[in-house]
Each structure stands twice: as structure tokens, then as C-alpha cells.
C-alpha positions in Angstrom: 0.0 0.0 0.0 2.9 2.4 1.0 4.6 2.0 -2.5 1.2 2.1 -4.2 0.8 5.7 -2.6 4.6 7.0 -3.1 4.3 5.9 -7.1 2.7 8.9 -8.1 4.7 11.3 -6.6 7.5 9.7 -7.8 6.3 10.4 -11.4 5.8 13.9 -10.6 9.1 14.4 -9.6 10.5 12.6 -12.7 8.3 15.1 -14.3 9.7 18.1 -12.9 13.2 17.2 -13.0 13.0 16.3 -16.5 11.5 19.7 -17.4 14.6 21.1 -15.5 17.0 18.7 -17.6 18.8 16.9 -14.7 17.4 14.1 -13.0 16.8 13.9 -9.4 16.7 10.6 -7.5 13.1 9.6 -6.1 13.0 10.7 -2.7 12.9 7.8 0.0 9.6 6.2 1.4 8.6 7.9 4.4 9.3 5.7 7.7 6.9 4.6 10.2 7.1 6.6 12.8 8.9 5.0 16.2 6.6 6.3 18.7 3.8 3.6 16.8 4.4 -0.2 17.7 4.1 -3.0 16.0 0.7 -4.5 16.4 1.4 -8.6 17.0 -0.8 -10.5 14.9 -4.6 -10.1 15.6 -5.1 -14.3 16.5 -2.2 -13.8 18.8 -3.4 -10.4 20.7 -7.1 -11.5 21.0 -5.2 -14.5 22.7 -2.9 -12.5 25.0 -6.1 -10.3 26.0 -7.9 -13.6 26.7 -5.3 -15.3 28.4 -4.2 -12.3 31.3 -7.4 -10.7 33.4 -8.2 -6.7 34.5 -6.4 -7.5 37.8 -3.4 -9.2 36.6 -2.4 -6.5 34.2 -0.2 -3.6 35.1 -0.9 0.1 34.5 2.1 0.1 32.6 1.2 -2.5 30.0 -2.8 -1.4 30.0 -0.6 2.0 28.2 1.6 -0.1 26.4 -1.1 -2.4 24.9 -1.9 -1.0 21.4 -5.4 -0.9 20.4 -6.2 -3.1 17.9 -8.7 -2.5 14.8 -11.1 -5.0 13.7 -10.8 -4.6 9.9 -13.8 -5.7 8.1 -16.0 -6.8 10.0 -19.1 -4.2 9.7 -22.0 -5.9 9.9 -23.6 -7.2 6.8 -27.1 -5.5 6.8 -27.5 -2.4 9.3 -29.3 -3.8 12.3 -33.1 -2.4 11.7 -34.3 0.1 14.3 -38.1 0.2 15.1 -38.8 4.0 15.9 -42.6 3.8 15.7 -44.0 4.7 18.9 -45.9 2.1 21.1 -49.4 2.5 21.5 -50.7 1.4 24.9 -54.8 0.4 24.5 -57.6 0.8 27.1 -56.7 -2.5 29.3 -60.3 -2.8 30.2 -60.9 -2.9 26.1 -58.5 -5.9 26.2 -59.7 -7.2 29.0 -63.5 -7.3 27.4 -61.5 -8.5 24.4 -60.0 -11.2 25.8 -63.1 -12.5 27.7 -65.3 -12.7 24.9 -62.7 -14.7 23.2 -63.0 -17.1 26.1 -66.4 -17.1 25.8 -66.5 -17.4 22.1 -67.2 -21.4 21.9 -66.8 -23.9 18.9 -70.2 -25.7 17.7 -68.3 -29.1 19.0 -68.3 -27.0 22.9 -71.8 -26.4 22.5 -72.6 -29.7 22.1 -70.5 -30.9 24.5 -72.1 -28.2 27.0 -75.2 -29.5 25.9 -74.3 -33.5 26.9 -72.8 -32.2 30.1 -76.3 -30.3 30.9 -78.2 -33.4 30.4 -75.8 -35.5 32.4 -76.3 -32.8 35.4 -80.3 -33.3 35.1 -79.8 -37.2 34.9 -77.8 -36.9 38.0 -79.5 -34.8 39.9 -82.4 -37.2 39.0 -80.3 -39.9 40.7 -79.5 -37.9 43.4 -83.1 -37.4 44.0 -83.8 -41.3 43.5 -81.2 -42.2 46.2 -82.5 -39.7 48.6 -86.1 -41.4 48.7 -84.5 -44.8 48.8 -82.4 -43.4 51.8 -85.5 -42.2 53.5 -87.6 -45.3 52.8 -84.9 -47.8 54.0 -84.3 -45.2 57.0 -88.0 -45.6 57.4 -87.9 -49.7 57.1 -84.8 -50.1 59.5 -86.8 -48.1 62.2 -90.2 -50.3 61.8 -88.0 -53.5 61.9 -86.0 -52.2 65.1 -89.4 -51.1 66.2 -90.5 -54.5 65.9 -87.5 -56.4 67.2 -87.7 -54.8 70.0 -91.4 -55.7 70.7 -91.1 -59.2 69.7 -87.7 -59.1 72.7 -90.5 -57.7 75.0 -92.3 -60.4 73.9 -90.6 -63.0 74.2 -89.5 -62.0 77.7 -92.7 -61.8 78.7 -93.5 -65.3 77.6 -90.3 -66.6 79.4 -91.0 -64.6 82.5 -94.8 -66.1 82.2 -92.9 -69.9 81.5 -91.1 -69.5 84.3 -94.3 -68.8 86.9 -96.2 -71.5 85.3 -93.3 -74.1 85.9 -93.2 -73.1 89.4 -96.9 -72.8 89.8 -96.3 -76.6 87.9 -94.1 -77.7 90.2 -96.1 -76.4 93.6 -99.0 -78.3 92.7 -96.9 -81.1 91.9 -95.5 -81.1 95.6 -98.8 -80.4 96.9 -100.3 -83.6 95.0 -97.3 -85.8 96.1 -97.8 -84.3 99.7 -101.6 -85.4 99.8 -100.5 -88.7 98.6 -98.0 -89.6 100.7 -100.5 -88.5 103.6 -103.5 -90.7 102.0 -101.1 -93.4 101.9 -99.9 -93.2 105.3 -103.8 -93.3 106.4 -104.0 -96.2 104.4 -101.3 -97.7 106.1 -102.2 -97.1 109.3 -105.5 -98.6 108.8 -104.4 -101.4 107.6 -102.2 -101.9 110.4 -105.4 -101.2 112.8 -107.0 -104.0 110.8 -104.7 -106.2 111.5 -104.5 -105.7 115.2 -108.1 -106.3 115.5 -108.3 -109.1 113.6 -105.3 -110.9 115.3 -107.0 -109.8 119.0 -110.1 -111.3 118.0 -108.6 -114.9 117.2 -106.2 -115.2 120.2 
């Protein structure tokens, strides 16, 4: 690039010493100047600046670090910058907005509410059903009980009334076996009168 830029005005001064008649040497590419330093290689550098962190580094070398320049690499296509101004809406607007979307239903929801309403009324049907069965077996366990309960009495009574008449039994059984044994014993004893007598006669 440097010899590129020195050629013209190398020619021009050809030019002008040729018009003069003597020839003049080209004058010497200008030298970089000292106080610039060589920039390392741009692989190597991004490597370096990897490589050492902030607190490692010196003050000294931060100054001594020469910048380095990125050469192309602008961006392809300029980043696009959307300048139109946002437009905030009424939120109750969306808010109506939004609901009646949620409300908006498909012909298949309808009919699908519509299956679900007549499964409510079925059930609360059944519902109904199984509350009148409730309160007829309700009804039925407390005329059984009821009657349990008075066939127990019952039966009590008639084991309380067994009981008397096996001991009212059993007293005129001891009063029949007494007025035997003393029939018996008259019995006896008039035998036994009989037979004195008659043995007192003979002798």
C-alpha cells in the first residue's frame, strides 16, 4: 500500500526534473514513525487479552497495549431500528376482548355443554332417587327395630310367664305328692289297725 501511494509522486518528480533537464533521485519512502508499535498479529493479541485478566495487568502494559482494529468486519445489513412509537390500548378494552374470546365457543363446545347439561339433570335425578330410597330404608330399619324390639319384650314376657307356670307346675306337683304320701300313710295305718283287730279277736 505504501509503494502504491509513493508511485505517483515519484512520477511527478521525474516530471519536474525532466523539465529542468537533470534528473533527481526519487526521494525515500517515508518511515513509520517509532513512537507507533508493531501491532502482533490479531489471532495472537485476542489471545494475550484472553489469556491475562483486568487485575493481573499492570498500568504500565494497560498504556503499552496497542489498540487493535477490527478490519472488516461491519455488519452485513444495518441492524433495523423500530422507531414507531408504542401504543398502549384501554386494558379494560382488552380485557373485554380477551373474555369474549373465552367465551366465544366452537359448535363441537356447545354440544358438548349440551351432553354435560343433560348429564347434570340425569344426575340430579339420581341424586333425588337415592335420597327417597335413603328415607324409605331409613323408614324400614326403624319399623323393623321397632318390631324387634317388641317381639324381645315379647318373648320375655313369655319366658317370664314360663317361668311362673313351671313353678306354679311344680307347687301343685308337691302339693299332689304331699296329699298322697299322707293318703297313703292313712291307708297304712288302717291297715295296720285292721290287722290288730283281727289278730286280737282270734287269740
Amino acid at each position: 500500500m505504501a509503494a502504491e501511494k509513493n508511485a505517483p509522486e515519484t512520477n511527478e518528480a521525474e516530471e519536474v526534473s525532466s523539465t529542468n533537464g537533470t534528473t533527481t533521485p526519487p526521494p525515500p519512502p517515508p518511515s513509520a514513525p517509532a513512537s507507533e508499535p508493531i501491532s502482533a498479529p490479531e489471532s495472537q493479541t485476542v489471545s494475550e487479552n484472553e489469556s491475562s485478566t483486568p487485575s493481573q495487568r499492570s498500568p504500565s502494559q494497560q498504556q503499552q497495549q496497542p489498540k487493535i482494529r477490527l478490519r472488516q468486519k461491519t455488519p452485513i445489513t444495518a441492524p433495523r431500528i423500530d422507531n414507531t412509537p408504542i401504543t398502549v390500548g384501554d386494558p379494560a378494552a382488552a380485557l373485554q376482548r380477551t373474555m369474549e374470546a373465552l367465551y366465544e365457543a366452537s359448535p363441537d363446545m356447545e354440544d358438548n355443554n349440551e351432553e354435560i347439561r343433560k348429564l347434570d339433570t340425569q344426575l340430579d335425578k339420581l341424586n333425588d332417587y337415592m335420597d327417597r330410597v335413603e328415607e324409605r330404608l331409613k323408614e324400614h330399619n326403624t319399623r323393623l327395630t321397632q318390631m324387634l324390639k317388641e317381639q324381645k319384650e315379647e318373648r320375655e314376657k313369655r319366658r317370664q310367664s314360663f317361668h311362673e307356670r313351671m313353678q306354679v307346675n311344680r307347687q301343685e306337683d308337691d302339693d299332689f305328692q304331699n296329699q298322697l304320701a299322707a293318703l297313703l300313710n292313712r291307708v297304712d295305718m288302717s291297715r295296720r289297725r285292721a290287722t290288730v283287730i283281727e289278730n286280737s279277736t282270734e287269740s
